[in-house]
C-alpha positions in Angstrom: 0.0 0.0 0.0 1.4 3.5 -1.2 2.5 5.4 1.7 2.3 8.7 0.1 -1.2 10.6 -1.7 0.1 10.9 -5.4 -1.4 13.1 -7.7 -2.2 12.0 -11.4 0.8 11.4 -13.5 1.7 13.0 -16.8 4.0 12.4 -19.1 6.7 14.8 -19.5 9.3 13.4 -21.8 8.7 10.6 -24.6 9.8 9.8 -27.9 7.7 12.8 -29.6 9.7 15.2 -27.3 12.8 14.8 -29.6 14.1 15.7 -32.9 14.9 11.6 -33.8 11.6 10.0 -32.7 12.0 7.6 -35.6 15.4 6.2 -34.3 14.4 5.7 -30.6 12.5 3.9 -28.5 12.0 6.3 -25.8 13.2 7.8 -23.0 13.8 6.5 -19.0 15.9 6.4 -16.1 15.5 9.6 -14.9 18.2 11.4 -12.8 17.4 15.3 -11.7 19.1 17.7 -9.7 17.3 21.1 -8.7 20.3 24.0 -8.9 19.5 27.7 -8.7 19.5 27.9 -12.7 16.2 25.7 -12.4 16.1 21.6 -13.0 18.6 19.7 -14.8 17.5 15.9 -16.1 20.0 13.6 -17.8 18.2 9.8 -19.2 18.9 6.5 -20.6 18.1 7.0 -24.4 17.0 4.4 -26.2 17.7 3.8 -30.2 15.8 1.0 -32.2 19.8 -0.2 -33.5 20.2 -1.3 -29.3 22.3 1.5 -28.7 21.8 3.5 -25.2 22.9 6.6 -24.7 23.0 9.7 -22.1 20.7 12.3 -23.2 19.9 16.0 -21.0 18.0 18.5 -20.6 16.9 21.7 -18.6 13.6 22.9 -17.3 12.1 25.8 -15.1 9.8 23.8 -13.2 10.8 20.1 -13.6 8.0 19.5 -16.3 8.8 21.0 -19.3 12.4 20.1 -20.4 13.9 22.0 -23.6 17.9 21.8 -24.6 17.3 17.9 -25.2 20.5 16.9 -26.6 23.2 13.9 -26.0 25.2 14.4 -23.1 27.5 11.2 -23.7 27.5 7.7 -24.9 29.8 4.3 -26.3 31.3 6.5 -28.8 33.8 7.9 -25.9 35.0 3.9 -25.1 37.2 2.4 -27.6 35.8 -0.7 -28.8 32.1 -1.7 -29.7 30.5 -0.8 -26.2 26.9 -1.2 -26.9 25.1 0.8 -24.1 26.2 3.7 -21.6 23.4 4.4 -19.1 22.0 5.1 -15.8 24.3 7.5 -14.8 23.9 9.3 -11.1 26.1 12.7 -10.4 27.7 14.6 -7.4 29.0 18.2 -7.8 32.1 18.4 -6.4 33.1 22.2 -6.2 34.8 21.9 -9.2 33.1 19.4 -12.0 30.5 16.7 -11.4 32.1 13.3 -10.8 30.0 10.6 -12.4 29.0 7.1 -11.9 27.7 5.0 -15.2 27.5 1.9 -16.5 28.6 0.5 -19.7 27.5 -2.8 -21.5 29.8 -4.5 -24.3 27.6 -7.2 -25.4 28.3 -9.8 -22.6 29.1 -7.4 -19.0 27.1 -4.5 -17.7 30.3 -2.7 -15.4 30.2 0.5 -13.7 32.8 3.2 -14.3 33.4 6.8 -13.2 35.0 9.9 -14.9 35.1 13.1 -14.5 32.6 15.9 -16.0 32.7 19.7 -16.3 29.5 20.1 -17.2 27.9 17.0 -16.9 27.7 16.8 -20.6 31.0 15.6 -21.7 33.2 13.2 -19.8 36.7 12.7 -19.3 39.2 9.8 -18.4 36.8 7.3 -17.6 38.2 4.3 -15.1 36.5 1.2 -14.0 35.3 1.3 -10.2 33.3 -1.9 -10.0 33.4 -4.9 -12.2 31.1 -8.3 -11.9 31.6 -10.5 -9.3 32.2 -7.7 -6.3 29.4 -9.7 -4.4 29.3 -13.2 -5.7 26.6 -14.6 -6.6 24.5 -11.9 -6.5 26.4 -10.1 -9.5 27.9 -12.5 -11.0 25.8 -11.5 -14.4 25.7 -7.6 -14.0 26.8 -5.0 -12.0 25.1 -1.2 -12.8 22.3 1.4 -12.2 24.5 2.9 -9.3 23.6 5.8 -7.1 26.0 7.1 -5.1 25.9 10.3 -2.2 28.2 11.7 0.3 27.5 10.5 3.7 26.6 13.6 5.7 27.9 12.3 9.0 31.4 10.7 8.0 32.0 12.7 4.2 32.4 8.8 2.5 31.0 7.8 -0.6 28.5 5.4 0.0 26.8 3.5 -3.3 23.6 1.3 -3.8 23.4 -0.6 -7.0 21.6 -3.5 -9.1 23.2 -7.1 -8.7 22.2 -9.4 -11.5 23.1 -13.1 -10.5 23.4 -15.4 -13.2 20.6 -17.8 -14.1 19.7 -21.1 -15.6 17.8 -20.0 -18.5 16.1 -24.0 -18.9 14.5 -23.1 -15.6 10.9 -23.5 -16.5 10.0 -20.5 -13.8 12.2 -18.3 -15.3 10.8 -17.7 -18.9 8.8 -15.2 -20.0 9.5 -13.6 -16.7 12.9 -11.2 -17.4 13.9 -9.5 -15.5 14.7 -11.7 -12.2 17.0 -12.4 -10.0 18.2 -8.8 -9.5 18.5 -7.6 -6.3 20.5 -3.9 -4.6 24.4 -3.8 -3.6 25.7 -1.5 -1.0 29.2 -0.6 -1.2 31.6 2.5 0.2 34.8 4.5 -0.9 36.8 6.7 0.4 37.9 8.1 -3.1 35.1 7.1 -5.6 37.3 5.1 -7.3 38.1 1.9 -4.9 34.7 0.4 -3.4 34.9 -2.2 -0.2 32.2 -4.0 1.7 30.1 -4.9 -0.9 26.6 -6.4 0.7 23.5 -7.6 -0.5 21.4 -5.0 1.4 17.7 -5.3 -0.5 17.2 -9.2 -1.8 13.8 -10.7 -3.0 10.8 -10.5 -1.7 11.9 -7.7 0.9 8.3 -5.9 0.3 6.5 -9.4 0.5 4.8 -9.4 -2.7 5.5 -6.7 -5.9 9.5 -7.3 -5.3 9.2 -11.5 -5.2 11.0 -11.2 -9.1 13.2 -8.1 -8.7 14.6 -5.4 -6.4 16.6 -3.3 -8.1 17.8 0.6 -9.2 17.6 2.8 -10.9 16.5 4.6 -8.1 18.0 7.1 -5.8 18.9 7.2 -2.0 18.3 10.1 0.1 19.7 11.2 3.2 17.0 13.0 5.8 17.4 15.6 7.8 18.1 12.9 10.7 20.8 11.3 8.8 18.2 8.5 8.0 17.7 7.4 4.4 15.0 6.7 2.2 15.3 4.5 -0.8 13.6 4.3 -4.3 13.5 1.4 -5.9 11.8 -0.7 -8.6 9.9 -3.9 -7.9 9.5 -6.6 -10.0 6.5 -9.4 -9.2 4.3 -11.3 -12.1 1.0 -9.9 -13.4 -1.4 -12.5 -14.5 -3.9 -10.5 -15.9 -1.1 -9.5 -18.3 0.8 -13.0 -18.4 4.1 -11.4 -17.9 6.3 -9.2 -15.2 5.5 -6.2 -14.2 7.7 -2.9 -12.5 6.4 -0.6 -9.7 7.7 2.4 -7.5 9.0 0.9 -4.4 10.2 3.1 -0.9 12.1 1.7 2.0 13.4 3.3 4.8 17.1 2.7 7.0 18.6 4.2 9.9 22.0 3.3 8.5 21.3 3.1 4.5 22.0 -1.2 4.8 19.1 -2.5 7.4 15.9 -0.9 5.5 12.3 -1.5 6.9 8.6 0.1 6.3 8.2 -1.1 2.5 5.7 0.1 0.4 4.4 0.0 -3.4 4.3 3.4 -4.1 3.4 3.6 -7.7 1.5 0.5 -9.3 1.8 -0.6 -13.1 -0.7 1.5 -14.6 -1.5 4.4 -12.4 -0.8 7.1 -15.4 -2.5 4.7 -17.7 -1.4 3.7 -21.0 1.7 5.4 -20.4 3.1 3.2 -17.9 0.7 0.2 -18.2 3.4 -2.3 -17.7 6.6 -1.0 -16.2 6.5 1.7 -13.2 9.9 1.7 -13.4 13.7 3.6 -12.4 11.9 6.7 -9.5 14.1 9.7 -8.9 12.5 11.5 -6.2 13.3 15.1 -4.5 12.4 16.1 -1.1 11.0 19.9 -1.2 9.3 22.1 1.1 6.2 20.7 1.2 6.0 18.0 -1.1 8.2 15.2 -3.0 8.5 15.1 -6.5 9.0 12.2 -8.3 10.3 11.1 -11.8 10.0 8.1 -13.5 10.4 5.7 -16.2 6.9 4.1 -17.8 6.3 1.5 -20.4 3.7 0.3 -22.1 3.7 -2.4 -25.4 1.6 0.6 -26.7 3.9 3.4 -26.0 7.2 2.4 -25.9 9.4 4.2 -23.0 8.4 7.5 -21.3 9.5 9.3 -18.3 6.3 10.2 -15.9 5.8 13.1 -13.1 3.6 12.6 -10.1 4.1 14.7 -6.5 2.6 14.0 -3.2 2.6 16.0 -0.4 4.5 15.8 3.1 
């Protein structure tokens, strides 16, 4: 049960919000930052040839984005890297450091690099590769968020484990994706991660997370020093004979023991729109109200990214 009053969705980014809408499937993941120039969003974009890319843009009030244009994508990794995506972003005086990950064709990894502007990137290193926190990444490691502790200044990161499968498995068909569950990790430089822990496994809601819990998503840390996580739950619809994605909260004293779980945002709740996947929340904490973000799906509609607020 939702914890939070939301008001109606809307759509405020989808394919027919940019110039190549015949070359992409849509846009999601969602990451926004609120500075004192107005809102800043940078998304997964999808093209029809597989390809993902890092797209931005700018708004005055976090509904209506203009400036759409690429930000970064495979083209800055030698090699045929496939997909660059979910990408989550600290200002650090200076330039944005960056978190991302990057697919090849076989591994899903997460690097960092540097950014002046958040729109180009530069020396971009490896900071966590497969396997950190066998066997529950053993297939993928990415969707990262990462924030500065408040109370000790360290890096701490939450991220999508994808544990390798049995694809005969009769249960599994049909029913990608499964078996993903959230990582917590911590650095003192960005760079070098330790203490890698399955913090959020299956099932920890009881019933719409039973298939997945997983990022893209973001972490924030409350006024108490608490933290409140936004996730996306994974659990199979029969009416639609497949899995479906929702908007999932839980909340931690220390950001690894989380409790109070709730389905925030069901499959469907815009409509059409996001009539199968709820999927990747960004939310920000204002006055009087939190504003949410988020990816929607539909076989109908293709990928979107959705606005809903509720109030405190």
């Amino acid at each position: 049960m939702a914890g939070f009053k939301w008001s109606r969705s809307q759509v405020v980014l989808s394919r027919r919000s940019f110039d190549i809408a015949d070359q992409i499937g849509g846009p999601f993941n969602p990451v926004v930052q609120k500075t004192d120039d107005g809102y800043h969003i940078w998304m997964n974009q999808t093209f029809v040839s597989g390809i993902v890319e890092i797209w931005h843009g700018v708004s005055d009030d976090g509904l209506h984005f203009r400036e759409l244009c690429k930000a970064f994508g495979p083209d800055v990794f030698p090699g045929d890297k496939l997909r660059v995506g979910s990408p989550t972003f600290l200002w650090e005086g200076a330039h944005y450091r960056i978190w991302f990950y990057v697919f090849d064709g076989r591994n899903r990894r997460i690097f960092t690099a540097i950014s002046p502007d958040g729109l180009t990137i530069q020396t971009p290193e490896l900071a966590i590769d497969v396997g950190s926190c066998p066997p529950y990444d053993n297939q993928y490691t990415y969707n990262p968020f990462v924030l500065r502790d408040r109370t000790d200044g360290r890096y701490r990161m939450w991220r999508t484990g994808w544990e390798k499968w049995d694809v005969s498995d009769e249960s599994a068909r049909g029913l990608t994706p499964a078996w993903q569950r959230i990582i917590h990790c911590w650095s003192q430089d960005g760079l070098t991660w330790r203490d890698h822990r399955l913090v959020i496994g299956l099932g920890a809601e009881g019933e719409h997370d039973v298939l997945a819990s997983r990022l893209p998503g973001n972490t924030i840390q409350l006024s108490d020093g608490s933290f409140e996580i936004w996730y996306a739950g994974s659990y199979r619809d029969e009416q639609q004979d497949s899995a479906v994605c929702c908007v999932m909260r839980a909340l931690s004293d220390d950001g690894l023991n989380w409790h109070s779980f709730s389905m925030e945002i069901p499959p469907g709740f815009q409509g059409r729109w996001d009539a199968w996947y709820a999927y990747s929340p960004f939310a920000i904490r204002e006055a009087d109200k939190i504003r949410l973000w988020y990816g929607g799906r539909s076989h109908e509609c293709g990928w979107c990214i959705l606005y809903t607020e509720a109030p405190i």
